[in-house]
N, C-alpha and C positions, 0 to 999 in steps of 0.2 A: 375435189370435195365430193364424199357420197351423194347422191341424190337421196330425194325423199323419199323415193320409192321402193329404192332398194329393198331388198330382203333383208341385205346384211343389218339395216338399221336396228331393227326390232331385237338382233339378236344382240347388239352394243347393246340397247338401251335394258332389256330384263341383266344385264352382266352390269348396270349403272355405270357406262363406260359411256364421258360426254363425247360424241365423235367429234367434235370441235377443237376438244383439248389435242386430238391425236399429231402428232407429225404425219409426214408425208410416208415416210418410213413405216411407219406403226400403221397405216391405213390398209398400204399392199401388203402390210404381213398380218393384218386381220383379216383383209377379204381374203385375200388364199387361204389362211387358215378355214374361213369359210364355205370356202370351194372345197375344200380337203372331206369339211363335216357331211357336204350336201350331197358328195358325189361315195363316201365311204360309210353314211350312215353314223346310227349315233349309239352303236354298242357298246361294251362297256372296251372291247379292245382299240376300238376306232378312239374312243374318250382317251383311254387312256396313252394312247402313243400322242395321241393330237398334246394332250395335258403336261407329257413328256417334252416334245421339241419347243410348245411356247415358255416352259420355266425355262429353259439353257441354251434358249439364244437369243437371248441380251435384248429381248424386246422392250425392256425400259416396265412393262405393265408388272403390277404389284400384281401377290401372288393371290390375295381373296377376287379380283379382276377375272383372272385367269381360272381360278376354281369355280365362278361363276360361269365361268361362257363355256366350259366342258361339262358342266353340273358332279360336281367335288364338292365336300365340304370345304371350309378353309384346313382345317387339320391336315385332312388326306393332301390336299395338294404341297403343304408346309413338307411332307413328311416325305415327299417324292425329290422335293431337290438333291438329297444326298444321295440319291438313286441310280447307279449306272443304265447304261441300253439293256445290257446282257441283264441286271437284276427286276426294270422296270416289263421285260419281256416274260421274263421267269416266274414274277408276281400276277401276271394278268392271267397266265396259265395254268397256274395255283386257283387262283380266284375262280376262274370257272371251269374249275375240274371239280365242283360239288365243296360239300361240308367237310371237312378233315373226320377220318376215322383213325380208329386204330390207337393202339397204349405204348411205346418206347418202355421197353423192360430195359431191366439192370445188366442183362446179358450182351445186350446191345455196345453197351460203353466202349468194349476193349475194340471193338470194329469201328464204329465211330470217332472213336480218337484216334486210330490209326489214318483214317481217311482224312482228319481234320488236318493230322500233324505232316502227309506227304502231300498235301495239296495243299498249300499254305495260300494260293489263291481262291481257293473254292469259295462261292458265297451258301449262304445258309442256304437259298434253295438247289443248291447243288448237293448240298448234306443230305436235306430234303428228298433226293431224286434215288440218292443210294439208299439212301434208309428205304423207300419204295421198290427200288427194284432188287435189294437186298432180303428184306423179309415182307415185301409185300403191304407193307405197313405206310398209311398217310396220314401224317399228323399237322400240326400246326406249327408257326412258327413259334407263337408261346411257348407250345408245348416244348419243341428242342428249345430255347433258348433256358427253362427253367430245367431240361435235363443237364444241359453241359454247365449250368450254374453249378448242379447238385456234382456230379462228379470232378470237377474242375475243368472242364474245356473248355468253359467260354474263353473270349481272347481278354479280358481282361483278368483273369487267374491267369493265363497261359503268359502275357506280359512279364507280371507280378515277377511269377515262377524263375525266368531269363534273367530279370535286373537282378532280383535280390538273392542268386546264388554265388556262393564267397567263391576267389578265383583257386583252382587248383593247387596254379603255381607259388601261391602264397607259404611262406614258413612260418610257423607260431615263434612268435615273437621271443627273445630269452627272457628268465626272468629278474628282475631288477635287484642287485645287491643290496641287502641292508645297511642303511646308512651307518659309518662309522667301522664297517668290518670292511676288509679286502675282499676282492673276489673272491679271491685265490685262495684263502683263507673259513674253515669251517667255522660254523657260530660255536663259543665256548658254552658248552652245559655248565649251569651251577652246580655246584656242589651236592648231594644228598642231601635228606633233612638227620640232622643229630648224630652227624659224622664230625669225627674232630679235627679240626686245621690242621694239626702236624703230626705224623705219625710219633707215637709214644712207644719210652722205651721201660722193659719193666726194671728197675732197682736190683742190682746184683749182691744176693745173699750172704752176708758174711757166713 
């Protein structure tokens, strides 16, 4: 059991974290993580790789807990679980690499969706990183995600696009005989209007 004295206490206690409730488990993986903040500082890359390994390794602590003792909103820290190493590392470097400048023109698209469509693993900040060392241009993540909305790249038009195109090999179907005539058989035309039923023969002269 922590003592009282501890440092680590104070930092459980402002995260409203009863160290009493903790397992044995959760105790050594808060005071390390403690040791981790004390000995690495509390910048925003320290925060954030620290905020990183306690969501996804199974420490049992909810995630407003966790957004407290790294100082996270709750949102920010919700929004990090779906977050790989490669994207949570790429995000921090984004973050404090300044204010995004810079406008994505319309010229951009055809190189962009080239890059999107041969690198089918790339994350947005890798989109991010050519679009910067492409034209020099840094922008935001909004900003690309409502570019590739507007020409269709995001991945869900790009989805769409794959399921819903009809298959090559498919033949247009024949089309279905009129009821009551053969196939094989043309539809009969009726007749003219105010043609006469039988051919007529004119009366021979005496």
């Amino acid at each position: 059991m922590t003592a009282p004295n501890d440092p680590c206490v104070p930092w459980l206690s402002q995260a409203h974290i009863a160290e009493h409730r903790l397992t044995a488990e959760q105790r050594g993986l808060l005071q390390a993580a403690f040791a981790f903040r004390q000995r690495c500082g509390d910048d925003y890359y320290s925060r954030r790789l620290l905020s990183h390994f306690l969501l996804h390794c199974q420490s049992g602590l909810k995630v407003a807990q966790i957004a407290r003792l790294v100082g996270f909103s709750r949102p920010t820290a919700s929004h990090q679980q779906g977050v790989s190493s490669k994207e949570a590392i790429q995000a921090a470097q984004h973050r404090l690499a300044g204010r995004p400048h810079g406008k994505l023109l319309p010229r951009y698209a055809g190189s962009i969706a080239e890059f999107i469509l041969t690198h089918a693993d790339a994350t947005r900040y890798d989109t991010l990183d050519f679009i910067e060392r492409t034209w020099g241009v840094r922008v935001s993540t909004v900003a690309l995600h409502h570019f590739c909305k507007k020409f269709g790249l995001d991945r869900a038009t790009r989805v769409q696009a794959t399921t819903s195109r009809p298959s090559a090999d498919r033949t247009p179907a024949a089309p279905r005989p009129t009821a009551g005539t053969p196939p094989s058989q043309p539809v009969p035309l009726p007749p003219p209007p105010f043609s006469p039923r039988r051919p007529s023969t004119r009366a021979r002269s005496c």
